[in-house]
N, CA, C and O atoms as a GROMACS GRO file, in nm:
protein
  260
    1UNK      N    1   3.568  14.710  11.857
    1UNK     CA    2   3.669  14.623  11.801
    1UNK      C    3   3.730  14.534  11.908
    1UNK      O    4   3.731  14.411  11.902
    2UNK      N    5   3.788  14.617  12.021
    2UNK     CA    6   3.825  14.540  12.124
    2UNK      C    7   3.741  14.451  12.188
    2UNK      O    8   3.810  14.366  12.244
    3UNK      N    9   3.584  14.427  12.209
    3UNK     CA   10   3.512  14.338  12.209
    3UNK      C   11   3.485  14.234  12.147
    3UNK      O   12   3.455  14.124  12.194
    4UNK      N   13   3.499  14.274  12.015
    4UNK     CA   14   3.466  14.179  11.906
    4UNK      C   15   3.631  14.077  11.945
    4UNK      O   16   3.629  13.954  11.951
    5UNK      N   17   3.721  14.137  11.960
    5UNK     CA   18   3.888  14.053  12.003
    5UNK      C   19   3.862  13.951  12.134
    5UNK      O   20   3.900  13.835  12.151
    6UNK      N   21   3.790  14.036  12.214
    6UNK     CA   22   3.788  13.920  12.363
    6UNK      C   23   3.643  13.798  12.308
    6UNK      O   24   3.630  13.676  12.317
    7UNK      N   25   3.577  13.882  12.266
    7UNK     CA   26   3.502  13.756  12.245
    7UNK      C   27   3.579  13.634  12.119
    7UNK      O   28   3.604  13.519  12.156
    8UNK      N   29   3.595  13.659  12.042
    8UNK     CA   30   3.676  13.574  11.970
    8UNK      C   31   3.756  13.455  12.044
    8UNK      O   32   3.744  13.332  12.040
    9UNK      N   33   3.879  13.576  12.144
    9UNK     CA   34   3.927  13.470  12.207
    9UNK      C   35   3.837  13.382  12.366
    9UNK      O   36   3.876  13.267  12.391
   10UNK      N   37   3.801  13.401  12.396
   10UNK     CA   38   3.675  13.347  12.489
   10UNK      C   39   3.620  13.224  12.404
   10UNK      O   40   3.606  13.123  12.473
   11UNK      N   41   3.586  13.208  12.267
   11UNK     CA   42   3.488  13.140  12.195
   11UNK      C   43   3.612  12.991  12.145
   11UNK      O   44   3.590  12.871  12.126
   12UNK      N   45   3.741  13.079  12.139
   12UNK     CA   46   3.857  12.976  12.095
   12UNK      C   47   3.889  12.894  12.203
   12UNK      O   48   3.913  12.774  12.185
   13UNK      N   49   3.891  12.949  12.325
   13UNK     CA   50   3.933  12.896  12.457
   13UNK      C   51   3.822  12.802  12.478
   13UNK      O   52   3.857  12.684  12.479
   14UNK      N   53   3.676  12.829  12.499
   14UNK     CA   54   3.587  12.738  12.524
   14UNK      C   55   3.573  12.610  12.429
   14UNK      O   56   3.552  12.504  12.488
   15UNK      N   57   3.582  12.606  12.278
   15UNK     CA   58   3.654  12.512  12.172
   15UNK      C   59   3.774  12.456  12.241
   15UNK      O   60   3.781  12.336  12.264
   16UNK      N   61   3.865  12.536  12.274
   16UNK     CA   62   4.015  12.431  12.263
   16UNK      C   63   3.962  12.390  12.424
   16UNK      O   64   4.038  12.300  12.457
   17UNK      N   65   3.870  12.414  12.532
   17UNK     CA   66   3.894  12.330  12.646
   17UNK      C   67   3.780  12.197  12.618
   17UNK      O   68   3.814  12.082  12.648
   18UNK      N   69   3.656  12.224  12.561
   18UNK     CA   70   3.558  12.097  12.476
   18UNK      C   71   3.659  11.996  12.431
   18UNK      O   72   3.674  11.883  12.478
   19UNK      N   73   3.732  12.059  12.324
   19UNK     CA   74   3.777  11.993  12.259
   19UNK      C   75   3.917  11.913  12.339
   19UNK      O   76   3.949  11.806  12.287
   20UNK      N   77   3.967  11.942  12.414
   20UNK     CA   78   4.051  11.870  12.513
   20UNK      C   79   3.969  11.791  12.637
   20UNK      O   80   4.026  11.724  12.724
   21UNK      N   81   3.863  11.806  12.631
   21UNK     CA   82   3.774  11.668  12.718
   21UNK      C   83   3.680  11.551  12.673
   21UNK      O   84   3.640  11.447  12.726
   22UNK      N   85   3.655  11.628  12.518
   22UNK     CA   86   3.625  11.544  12.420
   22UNK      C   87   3.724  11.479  12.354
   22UNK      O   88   3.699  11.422  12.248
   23UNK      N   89   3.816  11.479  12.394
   23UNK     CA   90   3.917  11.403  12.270
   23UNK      C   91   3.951  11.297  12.274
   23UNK      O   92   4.048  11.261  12.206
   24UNK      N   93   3.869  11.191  12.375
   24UNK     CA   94   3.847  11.052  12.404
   24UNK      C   95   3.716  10.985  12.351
   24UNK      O   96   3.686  10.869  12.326
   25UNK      N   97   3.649  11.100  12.344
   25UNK     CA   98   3.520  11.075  12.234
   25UNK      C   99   3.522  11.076  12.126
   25UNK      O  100   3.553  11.177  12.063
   26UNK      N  101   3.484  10.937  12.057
   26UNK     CA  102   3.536  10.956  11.904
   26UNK      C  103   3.420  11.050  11.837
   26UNK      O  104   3.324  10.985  11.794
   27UNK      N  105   3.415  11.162  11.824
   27UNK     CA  106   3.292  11.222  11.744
   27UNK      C  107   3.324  11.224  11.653
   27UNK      O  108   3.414  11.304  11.625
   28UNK      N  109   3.259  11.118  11.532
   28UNK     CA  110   3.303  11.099  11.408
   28UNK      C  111   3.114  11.059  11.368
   28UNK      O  112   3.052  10.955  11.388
   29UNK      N  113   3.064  11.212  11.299
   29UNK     CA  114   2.919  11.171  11.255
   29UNK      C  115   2.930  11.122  11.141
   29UNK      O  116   3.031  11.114  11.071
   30UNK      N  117   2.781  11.073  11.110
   30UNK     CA  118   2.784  10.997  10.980
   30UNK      C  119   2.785  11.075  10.894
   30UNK      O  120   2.748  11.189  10.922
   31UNK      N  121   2.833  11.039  10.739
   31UNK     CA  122   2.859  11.181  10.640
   31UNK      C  123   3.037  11.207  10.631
   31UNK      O  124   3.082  11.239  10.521
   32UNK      N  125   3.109  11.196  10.719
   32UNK     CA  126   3.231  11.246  10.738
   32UNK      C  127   3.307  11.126  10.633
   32UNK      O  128   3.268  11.009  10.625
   33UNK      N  129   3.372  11.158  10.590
   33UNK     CA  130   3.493  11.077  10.528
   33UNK      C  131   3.591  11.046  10.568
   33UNK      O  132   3.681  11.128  10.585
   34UNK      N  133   3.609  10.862  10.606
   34UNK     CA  134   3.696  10.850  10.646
   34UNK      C  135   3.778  10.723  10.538
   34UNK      O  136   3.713  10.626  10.499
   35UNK      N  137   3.937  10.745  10.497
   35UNK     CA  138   3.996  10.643  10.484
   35UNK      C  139   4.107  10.574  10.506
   35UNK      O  140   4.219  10.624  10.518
   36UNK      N  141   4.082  10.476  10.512
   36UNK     CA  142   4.189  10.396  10.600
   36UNK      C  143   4.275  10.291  10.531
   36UNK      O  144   4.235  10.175  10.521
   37UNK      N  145   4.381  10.327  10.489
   37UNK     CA  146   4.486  10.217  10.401
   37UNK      C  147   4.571  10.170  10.477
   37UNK      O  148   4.548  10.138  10.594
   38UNK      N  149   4.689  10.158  10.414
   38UNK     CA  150   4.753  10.023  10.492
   38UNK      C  151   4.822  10.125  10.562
   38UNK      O  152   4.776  10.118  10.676
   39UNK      N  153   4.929  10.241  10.559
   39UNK     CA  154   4.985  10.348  10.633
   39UNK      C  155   4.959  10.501  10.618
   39UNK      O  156   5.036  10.596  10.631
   40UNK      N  157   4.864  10.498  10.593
   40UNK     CA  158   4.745  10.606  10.556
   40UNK      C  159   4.573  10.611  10.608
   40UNK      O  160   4.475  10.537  10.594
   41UNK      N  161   4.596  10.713  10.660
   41UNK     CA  162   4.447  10.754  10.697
   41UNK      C  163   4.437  10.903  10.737
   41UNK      O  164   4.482  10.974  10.826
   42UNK      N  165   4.341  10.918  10.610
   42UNK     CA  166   4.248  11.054  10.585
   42UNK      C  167   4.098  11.075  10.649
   42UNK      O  168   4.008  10.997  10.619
   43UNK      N  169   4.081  11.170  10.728
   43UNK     CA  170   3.924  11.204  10.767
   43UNK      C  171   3.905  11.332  10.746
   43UNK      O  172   3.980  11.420  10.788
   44UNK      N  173   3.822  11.346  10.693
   44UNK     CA  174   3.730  11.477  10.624
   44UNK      C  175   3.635  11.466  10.692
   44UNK      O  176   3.558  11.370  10.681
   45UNK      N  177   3.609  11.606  10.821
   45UNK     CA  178   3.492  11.600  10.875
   45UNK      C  179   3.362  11.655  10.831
   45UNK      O  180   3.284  11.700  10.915
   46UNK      N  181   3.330  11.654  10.682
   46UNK     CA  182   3.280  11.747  10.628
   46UNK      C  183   3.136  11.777  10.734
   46UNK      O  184   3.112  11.880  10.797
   47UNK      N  185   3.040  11.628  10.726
   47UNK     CA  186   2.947  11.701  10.837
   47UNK      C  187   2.948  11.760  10.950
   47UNK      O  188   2.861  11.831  11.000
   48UNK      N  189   3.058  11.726  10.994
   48UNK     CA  190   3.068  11.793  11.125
   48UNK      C  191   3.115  11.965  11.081
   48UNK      O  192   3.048  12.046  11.145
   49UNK      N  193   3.177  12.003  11.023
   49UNK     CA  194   3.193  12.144  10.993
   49UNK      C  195   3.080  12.163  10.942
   49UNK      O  196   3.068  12.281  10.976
   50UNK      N  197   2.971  12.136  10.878
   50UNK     CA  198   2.851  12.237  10.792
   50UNK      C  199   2.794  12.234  10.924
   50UNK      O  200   2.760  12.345  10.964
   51UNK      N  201   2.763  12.094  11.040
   51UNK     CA  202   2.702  12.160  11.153
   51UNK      C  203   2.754  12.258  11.218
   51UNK      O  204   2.677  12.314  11.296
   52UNK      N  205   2.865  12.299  11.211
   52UNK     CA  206   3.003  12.367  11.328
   52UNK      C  207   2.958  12.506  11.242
   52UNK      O  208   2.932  12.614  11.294
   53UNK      N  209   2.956  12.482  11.130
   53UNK     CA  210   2.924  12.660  11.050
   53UNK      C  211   2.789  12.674  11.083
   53UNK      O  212   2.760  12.794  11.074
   54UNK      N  213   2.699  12.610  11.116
   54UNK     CA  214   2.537  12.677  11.126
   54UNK      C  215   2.551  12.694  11.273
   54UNK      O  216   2.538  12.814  11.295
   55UNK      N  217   2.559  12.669  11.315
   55UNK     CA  218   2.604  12.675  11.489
   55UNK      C  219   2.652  12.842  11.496
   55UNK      O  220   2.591  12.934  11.550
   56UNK      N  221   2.734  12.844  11.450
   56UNK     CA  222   2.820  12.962  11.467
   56UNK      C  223   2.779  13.059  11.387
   56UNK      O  224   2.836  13.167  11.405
   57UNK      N  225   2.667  13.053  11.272
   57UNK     CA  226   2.640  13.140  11.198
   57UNK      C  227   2.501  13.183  11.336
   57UNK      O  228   2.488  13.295  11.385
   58UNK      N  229   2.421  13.072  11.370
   58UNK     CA  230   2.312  13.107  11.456
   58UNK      C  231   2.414  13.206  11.575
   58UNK      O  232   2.400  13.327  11.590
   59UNK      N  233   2.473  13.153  11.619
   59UNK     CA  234   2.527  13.242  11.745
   59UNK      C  235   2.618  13.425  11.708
   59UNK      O  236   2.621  13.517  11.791
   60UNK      N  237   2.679  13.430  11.566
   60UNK     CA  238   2.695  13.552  11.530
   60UNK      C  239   2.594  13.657  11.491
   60UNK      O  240   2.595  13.778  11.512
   61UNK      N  241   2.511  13.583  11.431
   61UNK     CA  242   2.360  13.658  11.413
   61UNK      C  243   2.269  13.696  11.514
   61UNK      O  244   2.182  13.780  11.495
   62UNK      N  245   2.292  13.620  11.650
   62UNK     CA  246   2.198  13.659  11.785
   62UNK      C  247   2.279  13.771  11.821
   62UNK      O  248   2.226  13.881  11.838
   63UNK      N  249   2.416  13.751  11.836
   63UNK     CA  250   2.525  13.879  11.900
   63UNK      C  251   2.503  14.013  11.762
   63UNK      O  252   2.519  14.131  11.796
   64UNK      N  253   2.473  13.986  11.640
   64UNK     CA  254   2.511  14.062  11.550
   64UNK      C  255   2.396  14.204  11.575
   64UNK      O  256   2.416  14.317  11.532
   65UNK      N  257   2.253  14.152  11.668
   65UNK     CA  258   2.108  14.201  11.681
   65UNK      C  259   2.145  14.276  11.786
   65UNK      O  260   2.062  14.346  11.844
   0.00000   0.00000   0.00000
């Protein structure tokens, strides 16, 4: 259990430091929804999460073996 806890947080930390050197990179793939009104704007990353869930389903299933 206590493994399954450090890895978790290890996996959040490596996300939140990506994601703080990427955050000048607009990664906005195609597929995602974006809209943009006059004081409004919505983005739905939907492709980017179904890639972000197969990613992570491949990497729980190698650890799961």
């Amino acid at each position: 259990m206590w493994k399954l806890l450090i890895f978790i947080g290890l996996v959040l930390i490596i996300i939140g430091i990506l994601g703080y050197f990427f955050e000048k990179i607009n990664f906005k793939l195609p597929g995602d929804i974006l809209i943009k009104k006059e004081s409004f704007t919505f983005y739905f990353p939907i492709v980017s999460c179904i890639i972000l869930s197969i990613i992570l389903t491949l990497i729980f299933n190698i650890f799961k073996k």
